[in-house]
N, C-alpha and C positions, 0 to 999 in steps of 0.2 A: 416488462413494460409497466403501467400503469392501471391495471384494471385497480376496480372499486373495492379496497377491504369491507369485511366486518367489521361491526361495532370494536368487537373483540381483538381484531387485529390489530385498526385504528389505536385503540387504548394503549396499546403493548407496546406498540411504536412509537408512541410520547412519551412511554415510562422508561424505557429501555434505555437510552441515552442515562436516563437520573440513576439508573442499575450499575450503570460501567464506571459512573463517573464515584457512584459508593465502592467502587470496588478495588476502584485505582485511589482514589483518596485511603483508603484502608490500606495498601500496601504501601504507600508515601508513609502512611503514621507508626505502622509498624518496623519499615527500616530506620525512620526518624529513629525510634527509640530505642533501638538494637545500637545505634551507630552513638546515640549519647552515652548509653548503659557500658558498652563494652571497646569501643574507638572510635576518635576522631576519623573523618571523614569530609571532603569538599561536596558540597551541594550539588554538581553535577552527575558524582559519582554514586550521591544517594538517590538522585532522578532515575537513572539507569536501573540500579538494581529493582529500583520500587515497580519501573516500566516492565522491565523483566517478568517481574510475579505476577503484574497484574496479564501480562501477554499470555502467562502459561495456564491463566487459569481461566480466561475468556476463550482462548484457542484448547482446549485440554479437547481430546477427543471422544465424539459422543459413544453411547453405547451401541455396540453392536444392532446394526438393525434400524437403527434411529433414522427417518428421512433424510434429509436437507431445508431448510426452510428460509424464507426473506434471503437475505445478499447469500449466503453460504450456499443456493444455489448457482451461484454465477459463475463463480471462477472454476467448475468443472465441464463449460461447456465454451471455454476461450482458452486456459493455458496450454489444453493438447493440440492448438493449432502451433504452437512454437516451434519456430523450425531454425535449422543450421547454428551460430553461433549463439546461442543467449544469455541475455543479461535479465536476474531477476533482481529489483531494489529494493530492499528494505522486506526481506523474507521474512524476519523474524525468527522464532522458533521451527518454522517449516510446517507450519498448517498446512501451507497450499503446494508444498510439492510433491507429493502424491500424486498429483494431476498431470503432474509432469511426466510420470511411468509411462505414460499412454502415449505422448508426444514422439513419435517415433522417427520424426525428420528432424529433430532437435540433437548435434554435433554434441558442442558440449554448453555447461549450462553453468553459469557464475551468477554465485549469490553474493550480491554487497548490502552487507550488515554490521552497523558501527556499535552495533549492543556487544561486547563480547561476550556477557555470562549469558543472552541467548547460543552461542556458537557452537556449544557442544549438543545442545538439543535439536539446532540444525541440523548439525553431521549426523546425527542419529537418525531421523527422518530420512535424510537422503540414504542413508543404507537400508532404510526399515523398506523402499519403496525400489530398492534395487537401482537405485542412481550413484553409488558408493565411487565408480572410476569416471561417471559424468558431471557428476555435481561437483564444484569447486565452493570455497568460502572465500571471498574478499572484503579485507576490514576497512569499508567503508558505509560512508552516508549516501543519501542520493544527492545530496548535494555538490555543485559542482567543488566546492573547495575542498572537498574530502572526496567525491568519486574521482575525480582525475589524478590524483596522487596516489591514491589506492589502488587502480587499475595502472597507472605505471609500475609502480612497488611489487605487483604481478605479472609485469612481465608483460601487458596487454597494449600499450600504447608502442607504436612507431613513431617515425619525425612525420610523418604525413598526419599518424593521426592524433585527434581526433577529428579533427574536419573532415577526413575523406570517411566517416565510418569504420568502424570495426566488429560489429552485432548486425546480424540478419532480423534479430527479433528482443525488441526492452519490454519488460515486463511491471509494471506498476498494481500491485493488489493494496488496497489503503495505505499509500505510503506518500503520494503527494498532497496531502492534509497534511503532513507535518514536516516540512520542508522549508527552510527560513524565506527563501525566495519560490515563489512558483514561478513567473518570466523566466528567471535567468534558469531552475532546474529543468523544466521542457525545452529553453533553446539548447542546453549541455546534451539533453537526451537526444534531439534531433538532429545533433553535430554529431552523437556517437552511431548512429545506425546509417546502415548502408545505403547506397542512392536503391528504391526498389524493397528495404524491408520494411518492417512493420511494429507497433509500438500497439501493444495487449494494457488496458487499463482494466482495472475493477476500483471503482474510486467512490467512498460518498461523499455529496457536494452540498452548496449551498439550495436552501429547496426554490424551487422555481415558481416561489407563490405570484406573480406576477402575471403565469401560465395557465390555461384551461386547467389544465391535468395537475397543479402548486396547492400549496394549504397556505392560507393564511398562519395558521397554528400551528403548523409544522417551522414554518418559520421562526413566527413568535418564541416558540420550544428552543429553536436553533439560539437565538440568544440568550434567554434566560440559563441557559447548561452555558456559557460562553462565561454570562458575567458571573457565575458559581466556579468557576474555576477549571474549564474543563482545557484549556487548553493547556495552565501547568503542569495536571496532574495525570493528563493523558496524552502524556509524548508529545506536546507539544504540536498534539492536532488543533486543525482550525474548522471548526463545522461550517461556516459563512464561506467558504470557498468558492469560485466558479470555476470547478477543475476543466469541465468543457472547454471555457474561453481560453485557459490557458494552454492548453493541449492544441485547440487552433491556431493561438496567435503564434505557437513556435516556427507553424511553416511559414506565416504569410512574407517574409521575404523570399521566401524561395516560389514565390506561386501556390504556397496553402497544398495541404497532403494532396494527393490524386485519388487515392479513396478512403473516404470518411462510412464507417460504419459504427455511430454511436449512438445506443436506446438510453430512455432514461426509467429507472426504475424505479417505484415504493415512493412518487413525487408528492403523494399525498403523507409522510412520513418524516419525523424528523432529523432521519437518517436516509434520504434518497442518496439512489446511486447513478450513477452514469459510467456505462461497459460496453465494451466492444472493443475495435480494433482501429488504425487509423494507418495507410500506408504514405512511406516518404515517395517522393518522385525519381526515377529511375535515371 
């Protein structure tokens, strides 16, 4: 939720954004000049690899014994509800499927991931956590122009679907910040899940300074990292998002989900998030 940080925490949480965004610009400068020094390369290709490094090293796993702390408490106390068919978007390296071991009404579980030099650190994860005949890898985006081609190319669409559904349960852990469209990727998500399942976010958003519980300054924060570059050089996230809104406005033709369970968290931060769960109508 929201309770009141420390002074201390406050701070960390306006610097923390200026951390990642030095750390992805450092892997951007480094493949930059690997790719002059030793081969040509297209600019796409160097975005990927840059995003890669910079994923493996924000996501690297802590030391034994280490708490959890701000959002990395989240997603271990939502992805073990995942049950029957699942689709996880934009996994990454597989930070978060670990959490997935637990999930024991979870069939089977499709990760779509359009990084390929993440892919193999994926599949490791999912073996390291004993999901090695559960977990599948599909090379896609969450986007719909690349999830619906990718999930055919696997074998996962019928002529029905995607309109009638095919997932009991979509997974989103920070992946719709960087999504060309947010409208059109929640309406694709909401056409792919079944009448009855259920759609797991872990998302940070635009902060809700306008709100009791909002920062001004976290806001402010939210743009000044925006116009510095962050959304080149960090996978093409967008920190100004209102992933809430867009998450609701996928059902409102259909009469809007039948239950909404979303908290917002760290809203005085200028990385808040908003988690929970949201079911379709049966």
């Amino acid at each position: 939720m929201s309770a009141s940080p420390t002074f201390a925490e406050w701070r960390a949480s306006m610097v923390l954004p200026g951390l990642l965004l030095y750390l992805a610009v450092k892997s951007f400068v480094l493949v930059l000049a690997e790719t002059v020094i030793k081969r040509n390369r297209p600019l796409s290709e160097i975005k990927d690899e840059a995003f890669s490094r910079f994923w493996r090293i924000i996501n690297a796993p802590p030391p034994p014994g280490t708490p959890l702390a701000g959002s990395m408490t989240l997603p271990p106390a939502l992805l073990p509800e995942a049950s029957g068919v699942v689709l996880e978007l934009g996994p990454g390296s597989g930070a978060q499927v670990q959490y997935f071991a637990t999930a024991t009404k979870a069939t089977t579980i499709y990760g779509a991931e359009p990084c390929l030099p993440l892919h193999d650190d994926l599949r490791a994860n999912a073996v390291r956590h004993g999901l090695r005949d559960k977990y599948r890898i599909v090379t896609a985006g969450a986007e719909k122009e690349t999830l619906i081609p990718g999930l055919a190319k696997a074998g996962l669409l019928t002529n029905k679907s995607p309109n009638s559904g095919i997932f009991d349960t979509v997974v989103c852990v920070r992946v719709l910040c960087s999504v060309k469209d947010l409208h059109e990727t929640t309406s694709a998500i909401y056409s792919l899940l079944k009448p009855g399942g259920k759609l797991i976010v872990v998302e940070h958003t635009v902060n809700p300074w306008r709100t009791p519980t909002g920062s001004y300054v976290g806001r402010l924060m939210q743009t000044v990292y925006e116009s510095l570059g962050w959304t080149f050089f960090v996978g093409n996230c967008h920190m100004t998002r209102d992933i809430r809104k867009g998450i609701m406005d996928a059902a409102v033709s259909d009469g809007g989900w039948v239950k909404v369970e979303l908290k917002n968290h760290f809203s005085w931060a200028a990385l808040p998030y908003v988690a929970g769960t949201v079911v379709k109508r049966s």
